[in-house]
C-alpha positions in Angstrom: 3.3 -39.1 -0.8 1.8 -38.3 2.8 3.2 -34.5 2.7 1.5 -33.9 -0.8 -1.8 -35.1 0.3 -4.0 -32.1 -0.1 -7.9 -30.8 0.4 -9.8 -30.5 -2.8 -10.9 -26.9 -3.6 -14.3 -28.3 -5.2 -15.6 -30.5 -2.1 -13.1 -30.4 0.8 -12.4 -33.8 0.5 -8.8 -35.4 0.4 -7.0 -35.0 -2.8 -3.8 -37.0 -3.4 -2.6 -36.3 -6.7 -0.6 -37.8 -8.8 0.9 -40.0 -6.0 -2.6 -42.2 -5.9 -0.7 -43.3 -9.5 3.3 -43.7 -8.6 2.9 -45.1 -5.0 1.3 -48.5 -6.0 4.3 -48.6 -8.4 6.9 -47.9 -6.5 5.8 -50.7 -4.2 5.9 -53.1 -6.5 9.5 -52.0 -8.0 10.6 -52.3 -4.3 9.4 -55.3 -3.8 11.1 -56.5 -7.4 14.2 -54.8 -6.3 14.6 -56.8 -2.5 13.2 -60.1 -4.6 16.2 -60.0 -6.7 18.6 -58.6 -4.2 17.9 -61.6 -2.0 18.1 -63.9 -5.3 21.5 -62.3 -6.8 23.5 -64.0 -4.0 24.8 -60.2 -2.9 23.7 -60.9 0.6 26.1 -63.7 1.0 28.9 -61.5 1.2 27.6 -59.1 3.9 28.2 -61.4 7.0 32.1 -60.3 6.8 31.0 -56.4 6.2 29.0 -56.3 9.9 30.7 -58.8 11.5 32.4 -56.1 13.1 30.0 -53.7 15.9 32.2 -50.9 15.4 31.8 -50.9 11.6 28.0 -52.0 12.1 28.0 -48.9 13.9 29.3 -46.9 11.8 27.5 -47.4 8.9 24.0 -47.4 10.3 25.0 -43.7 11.2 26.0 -43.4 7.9 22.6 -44.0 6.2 21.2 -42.2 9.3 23.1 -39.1 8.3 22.4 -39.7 4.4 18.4 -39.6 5.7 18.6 -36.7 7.2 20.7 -34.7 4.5 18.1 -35.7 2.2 15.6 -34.5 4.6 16.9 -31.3 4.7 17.9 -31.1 1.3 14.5 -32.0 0.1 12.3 -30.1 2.7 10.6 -26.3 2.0 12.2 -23.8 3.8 10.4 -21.0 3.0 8.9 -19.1 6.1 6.0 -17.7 4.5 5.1 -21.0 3.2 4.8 -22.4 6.8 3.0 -19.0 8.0 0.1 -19.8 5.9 0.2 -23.3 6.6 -0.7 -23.0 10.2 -3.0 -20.0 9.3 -5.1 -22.2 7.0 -4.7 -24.7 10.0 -6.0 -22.2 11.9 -8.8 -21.6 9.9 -10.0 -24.9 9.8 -10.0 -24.5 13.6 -12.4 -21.7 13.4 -9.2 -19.8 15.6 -9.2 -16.9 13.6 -7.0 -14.6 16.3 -4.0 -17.3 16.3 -4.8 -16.8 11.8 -4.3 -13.4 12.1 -1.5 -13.3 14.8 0.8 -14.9 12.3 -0.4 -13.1 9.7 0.7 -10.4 10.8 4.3 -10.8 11.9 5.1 -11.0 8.1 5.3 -7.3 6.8 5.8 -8.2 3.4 3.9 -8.1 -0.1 3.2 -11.7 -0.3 -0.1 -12.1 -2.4 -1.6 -15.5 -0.5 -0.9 -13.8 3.3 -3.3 -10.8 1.8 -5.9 -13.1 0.7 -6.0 -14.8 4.0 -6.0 -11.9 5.9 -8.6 -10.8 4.2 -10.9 -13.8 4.5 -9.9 -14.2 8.6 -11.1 -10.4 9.5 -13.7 -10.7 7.4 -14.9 -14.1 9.5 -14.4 -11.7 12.5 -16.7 -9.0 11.0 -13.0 -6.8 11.2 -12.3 -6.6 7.5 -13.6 -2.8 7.4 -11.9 -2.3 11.0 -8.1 -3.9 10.2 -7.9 -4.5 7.0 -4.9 -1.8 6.6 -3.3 -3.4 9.8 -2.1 -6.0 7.5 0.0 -6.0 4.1 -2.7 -5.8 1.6 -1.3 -5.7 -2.2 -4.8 -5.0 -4.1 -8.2 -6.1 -5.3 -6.2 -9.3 -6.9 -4.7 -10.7 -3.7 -8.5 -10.8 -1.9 -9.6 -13.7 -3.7 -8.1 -17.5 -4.9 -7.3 -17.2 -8.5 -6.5 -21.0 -8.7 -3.0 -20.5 -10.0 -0.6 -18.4 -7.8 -3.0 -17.2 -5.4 -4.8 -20.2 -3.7 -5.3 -22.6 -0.3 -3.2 -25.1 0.9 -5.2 -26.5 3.3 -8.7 -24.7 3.6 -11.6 -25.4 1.4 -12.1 -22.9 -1.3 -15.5 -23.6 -1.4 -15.8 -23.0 2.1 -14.9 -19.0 1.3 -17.3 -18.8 -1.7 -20.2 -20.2 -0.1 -19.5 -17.7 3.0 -19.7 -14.8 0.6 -22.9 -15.6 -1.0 -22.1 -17.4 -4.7 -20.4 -20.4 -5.4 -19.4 -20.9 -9.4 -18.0 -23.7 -11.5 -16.1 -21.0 -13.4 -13.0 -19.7 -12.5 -12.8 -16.5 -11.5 -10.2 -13.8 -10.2 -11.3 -11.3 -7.5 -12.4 -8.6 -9.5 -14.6 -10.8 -11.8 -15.8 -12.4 -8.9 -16.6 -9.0 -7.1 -18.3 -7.5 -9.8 -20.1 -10.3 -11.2 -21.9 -10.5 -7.3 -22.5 -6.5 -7.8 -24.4 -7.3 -11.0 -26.8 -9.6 -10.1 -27.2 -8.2 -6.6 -26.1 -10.5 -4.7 -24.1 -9.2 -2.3 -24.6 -10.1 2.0 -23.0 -8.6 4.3 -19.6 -10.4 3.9 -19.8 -9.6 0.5 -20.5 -6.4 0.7 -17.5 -5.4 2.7 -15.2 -7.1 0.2 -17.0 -5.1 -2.7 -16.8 -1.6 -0.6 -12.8 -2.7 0.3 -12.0 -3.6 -3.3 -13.2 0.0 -3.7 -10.7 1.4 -1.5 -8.1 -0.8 -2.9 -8.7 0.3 -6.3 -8.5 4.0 -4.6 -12.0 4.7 -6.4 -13.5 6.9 -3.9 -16.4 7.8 -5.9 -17.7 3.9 -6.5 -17.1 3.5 -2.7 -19.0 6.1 -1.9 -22.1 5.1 -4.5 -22.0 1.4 -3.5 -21.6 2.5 0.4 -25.1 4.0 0.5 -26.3 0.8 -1.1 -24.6 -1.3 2.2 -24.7 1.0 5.2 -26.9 3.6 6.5 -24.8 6.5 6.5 -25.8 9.4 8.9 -23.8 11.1 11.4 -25.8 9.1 14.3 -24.2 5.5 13.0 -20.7 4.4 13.3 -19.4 3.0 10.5 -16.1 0.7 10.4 -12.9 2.7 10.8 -11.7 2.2 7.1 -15.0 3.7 6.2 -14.5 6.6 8.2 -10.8 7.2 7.0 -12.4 6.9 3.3 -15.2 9.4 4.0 -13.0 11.8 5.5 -10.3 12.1 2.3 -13.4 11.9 0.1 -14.5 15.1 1.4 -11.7 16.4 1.9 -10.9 16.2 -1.9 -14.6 16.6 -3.9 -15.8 20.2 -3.7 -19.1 18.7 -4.8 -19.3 15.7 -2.7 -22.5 13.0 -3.1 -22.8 12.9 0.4 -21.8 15.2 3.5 -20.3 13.1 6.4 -18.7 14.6 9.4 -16.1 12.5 11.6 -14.5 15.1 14.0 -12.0 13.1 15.5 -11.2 11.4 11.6 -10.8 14.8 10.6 -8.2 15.8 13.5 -6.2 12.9 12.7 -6.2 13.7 8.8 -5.0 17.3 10.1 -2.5 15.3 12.0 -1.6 13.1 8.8 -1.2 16.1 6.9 0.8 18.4 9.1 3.0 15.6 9.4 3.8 15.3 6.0 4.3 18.9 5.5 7.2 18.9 8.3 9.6 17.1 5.7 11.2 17.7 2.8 13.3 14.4 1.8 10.9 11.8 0.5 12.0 9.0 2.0 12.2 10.4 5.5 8.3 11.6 5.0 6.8 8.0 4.2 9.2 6.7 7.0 7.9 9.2 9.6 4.2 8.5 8.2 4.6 5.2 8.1 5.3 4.9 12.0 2.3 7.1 12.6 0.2 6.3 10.0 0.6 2.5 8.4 -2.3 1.2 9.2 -4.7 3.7 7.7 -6.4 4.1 4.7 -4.6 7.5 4.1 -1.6 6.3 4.4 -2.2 3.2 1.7 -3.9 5.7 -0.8 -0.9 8.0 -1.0 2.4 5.6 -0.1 1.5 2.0 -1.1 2.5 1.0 -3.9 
């Protein structure tokens, strides 16, 4: 009963479930049960059972190792189940560089890591800046979905309300997203997950239409690394591009990107090598992630 107490998504409040029902009964059959234990005349016989220390011994290690079996045999082992656990923790302790420090030890495709990922850079302002630093599956892992996809711990409403819009419908991230792009109202937070979505999706041209909408875009402002990465394979593949941006040191390390995956012929070598050199970047993602 205590490990299934929860945080309701709705108001942050405690949530206990179904156990608010069976606890009060269980109680009361336990009580019943020692009632007519103590009634049945059972107990009479035990004096000769623990007369004995040894024996009394023996069995009270007995139903100490039975306990802990059970324990064991009961408990979750699953890693990435505890690794979101102590981000959400985390979270709630406004520590978002011990979130993300777990986060990213688990290079795997795990749907709920990406959405909290997600929501801890973009507390940082870093969403734009890391986002491809960590294993990101798609516009569908950025959001709660409220079935496979959802907190443990944190507040749901908490991660709405930080974006801008907070809905009784439910919602998965891409109806969220572009229900906030149609009725304009999209803040900065929000405007990042809308311009990433865009990268996730690989749609460089609604990245680069909803960009000027967000960010001044001129070669005297820096914009977030991602950004940068994006701009420079948007040009680099649109002979009539919306809009001219120059990056000269994104555009060395695309020559970089792509020299390197000219040197090899064997597929699986190539996204190794580029992989090493080139995970965590937007180019990478668009051509290798699946």
């Amino acid at each position: 009963m205590l490990t299934n107490i929860g945080v309701s998504p709705d108001c942050g409040t405690l949530a206990f479930g179904v156990w608010r029902y069976i606890a009060p009964v269980l109680i009361v059959v336990f009580f019943l049960i020692v009632f007519g234990v103590n009634n049945s005349g059972v107990l009479d016989s035990l004096p000769r059972v623990w007369s004995n220390p040894i024996r009394e011994l023996w069995l009270n290690l007995l139903i100490l190792t039975i306990l802990m079996l059970t324990i064991c045999f009961v408990s979750n082992d699953d890693k990435y189940f505890h690794a979101r656990i102590h981000a959400e923790q985390c979270l709630l302790d406004g520590d978002y560089d011990a979130a993300l420090k777990t986060l990213r030890r688990y290079d795997v495709s795990d749907r709920n890591i990406s959405m909290l990922a997600t929501y801890a850079l973009a507390k940082k302002g870093e969403l734009a800046e890391h986002m491809f630093d960590y294993p990101v599956v798609g516009v569908d892992a950025m959001l709660p979905n409220g079935k496979d996809i959802k907190f443990e711990l944190y507040p749901e409403y908490q991660l709405y309300v930080y974006l801008g819009g907070r809905y009784k419908q439910t919602m998965n991230a891409r109806q969220y997203i572009n229900f906030q792009r149609r009725i304009n109202r999209v803040n900065k937070p929000m405007a990042d997950y809308v311009l990433c979505a865009h990268l996730l999706d690989r749609n460089l041209d609604a990245f680069v239409a909803d960009l000027k909408k967000y960010y001044e875009v001129n070669d005297s402002v820096t914009l977030p690394r991602h950004y940068r990465e994006a701009l420079t394979l948007y040009m680099h593949t649109h002979t009539a591009p919306a809009i001219i941006y120059k990056d000269n040191v994104g555009a060395t390390d695309y020559e970089d990107y792509q020299l390197l995956e000219r040197k090899f012929d064997n597929e699986h070598d190539k996204k190794n090598a580029l992989r090493r050199m080139f995970g965590n970047t937007y180019w990478y993602y668009y051509d290798y992630q699946k």
